[in-house]
C-alpha positions as CSV (number, residue, x, y, z in Angstrom):
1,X,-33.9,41.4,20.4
2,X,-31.9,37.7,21.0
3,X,-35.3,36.0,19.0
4,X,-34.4,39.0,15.7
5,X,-31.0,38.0,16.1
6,X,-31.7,33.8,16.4
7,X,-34.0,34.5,13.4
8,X,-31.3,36.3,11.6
9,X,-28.5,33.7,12.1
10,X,-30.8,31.1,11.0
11,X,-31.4,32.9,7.9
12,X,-27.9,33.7,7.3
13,X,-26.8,30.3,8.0
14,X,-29.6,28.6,5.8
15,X,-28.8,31.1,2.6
16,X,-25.7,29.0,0.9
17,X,-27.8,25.7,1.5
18,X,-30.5,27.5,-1.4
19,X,-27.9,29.7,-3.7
20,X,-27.7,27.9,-6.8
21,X,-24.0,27.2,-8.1
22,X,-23.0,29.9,-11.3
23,X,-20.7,29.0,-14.2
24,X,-18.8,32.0,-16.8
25,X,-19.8,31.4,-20.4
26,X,-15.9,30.8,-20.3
27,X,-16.6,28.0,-17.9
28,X,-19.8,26.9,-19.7
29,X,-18.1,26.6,-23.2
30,X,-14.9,24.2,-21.6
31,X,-17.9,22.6,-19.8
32,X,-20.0,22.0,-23.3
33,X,-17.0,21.5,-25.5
34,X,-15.7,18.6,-23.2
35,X,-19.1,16.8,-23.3
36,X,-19.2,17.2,-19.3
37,X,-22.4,19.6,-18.7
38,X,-23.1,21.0,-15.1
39,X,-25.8,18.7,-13.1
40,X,-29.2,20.3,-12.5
41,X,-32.1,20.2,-10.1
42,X,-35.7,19.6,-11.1
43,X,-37.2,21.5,-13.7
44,X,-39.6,24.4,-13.3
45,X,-41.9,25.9,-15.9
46,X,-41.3,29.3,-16.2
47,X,-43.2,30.2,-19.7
48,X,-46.6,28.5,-21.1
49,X,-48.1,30.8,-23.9
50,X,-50.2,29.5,-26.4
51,X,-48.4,30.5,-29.7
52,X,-48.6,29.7,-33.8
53,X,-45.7,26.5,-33.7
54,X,-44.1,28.7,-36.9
55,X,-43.8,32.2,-34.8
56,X,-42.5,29.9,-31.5
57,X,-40.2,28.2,-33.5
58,X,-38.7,31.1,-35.5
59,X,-38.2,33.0,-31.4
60,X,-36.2,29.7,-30.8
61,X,-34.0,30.0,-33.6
62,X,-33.2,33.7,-33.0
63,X,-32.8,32.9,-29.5
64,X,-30.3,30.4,-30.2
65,X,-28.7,32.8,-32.9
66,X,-28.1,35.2,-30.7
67,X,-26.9,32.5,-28.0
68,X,-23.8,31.8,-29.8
69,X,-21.0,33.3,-28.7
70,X,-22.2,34.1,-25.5
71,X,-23.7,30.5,-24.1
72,X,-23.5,27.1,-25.3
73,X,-27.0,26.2,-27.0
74,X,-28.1,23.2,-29.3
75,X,-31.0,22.5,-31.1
76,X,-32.1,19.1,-29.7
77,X,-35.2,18.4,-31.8
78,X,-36.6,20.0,-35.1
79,X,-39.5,18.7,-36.7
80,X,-42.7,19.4,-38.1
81,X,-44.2,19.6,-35.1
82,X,-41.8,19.7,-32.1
83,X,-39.0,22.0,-31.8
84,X,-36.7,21.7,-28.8
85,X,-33.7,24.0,-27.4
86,X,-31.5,24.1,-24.7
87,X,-29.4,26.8,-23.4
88,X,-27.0,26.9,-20.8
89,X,-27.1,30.2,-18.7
90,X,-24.5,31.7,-16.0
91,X,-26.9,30.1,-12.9
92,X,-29.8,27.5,-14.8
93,X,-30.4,25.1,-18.4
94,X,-33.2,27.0,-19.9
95,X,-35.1,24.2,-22.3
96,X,-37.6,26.0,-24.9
97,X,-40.0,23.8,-26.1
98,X,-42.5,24.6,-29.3
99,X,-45.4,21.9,-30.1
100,X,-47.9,21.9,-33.0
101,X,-50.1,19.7,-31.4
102,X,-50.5,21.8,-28.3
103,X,-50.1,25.2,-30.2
104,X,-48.1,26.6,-27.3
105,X,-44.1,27.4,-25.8
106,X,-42.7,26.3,-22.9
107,X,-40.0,27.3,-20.8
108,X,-38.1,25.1,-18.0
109,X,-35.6,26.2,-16.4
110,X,-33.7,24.0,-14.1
111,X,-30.7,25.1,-11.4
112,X,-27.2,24.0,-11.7
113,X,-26.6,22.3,-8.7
């Protein structure tokens, strides 16, 4: 019983240390507007499909269409053959990525810290 309940307290005590920090779209958009965007941790892939560049970038922009409004997102890079966005989420920076040359998408997504 006193090792469940050392085991427990550890646990309990070691949780805020790993919860990730949140933001409101209402804190988000003041955030984006004022240039000042929340710091994030290291980046982990979350998506890698192989996908037609045209069909990966045409999710991106409807993505990004329907972002608006609701989260800050920006088109960082598109090209002929890279295509680039990031959103900002209540809890992470999600970064889509389309490339031509690797004829895939990639998702990141990164924790506010």
């Amino acid at each position: 019983m006193k090792t469940l309940i050392l085991a427990l307290l550890l646990i309990v005590t070691a949780v805020p240390a790993f919860a990730s920090v949140t933001y409101t779209k209402e804190n988000l958009t003041t955030l984006y507007s004022k240039g000042k965007l929340p710091k994030v941790g290291p980046a982990v892939t979350i998506d890698d499909t192989a996908m037609d560049f045209s069909e990966c970038r045409n999710q991106g922009n409807e993505t990004y269409t329907s972002s608006i409004g609701n989260y800050p997102a920006k088109i960082i890079i598109d090209s002929g053959v890279l295509y680039t966005l990031k959103l900002w989420k209540e809890n992470a920076l999600i970064v889509f990525n389309c490339s031509r040359t690797d004829g895939k998408r990639t998702m990141t997504q990164a924790d506010y810290q």
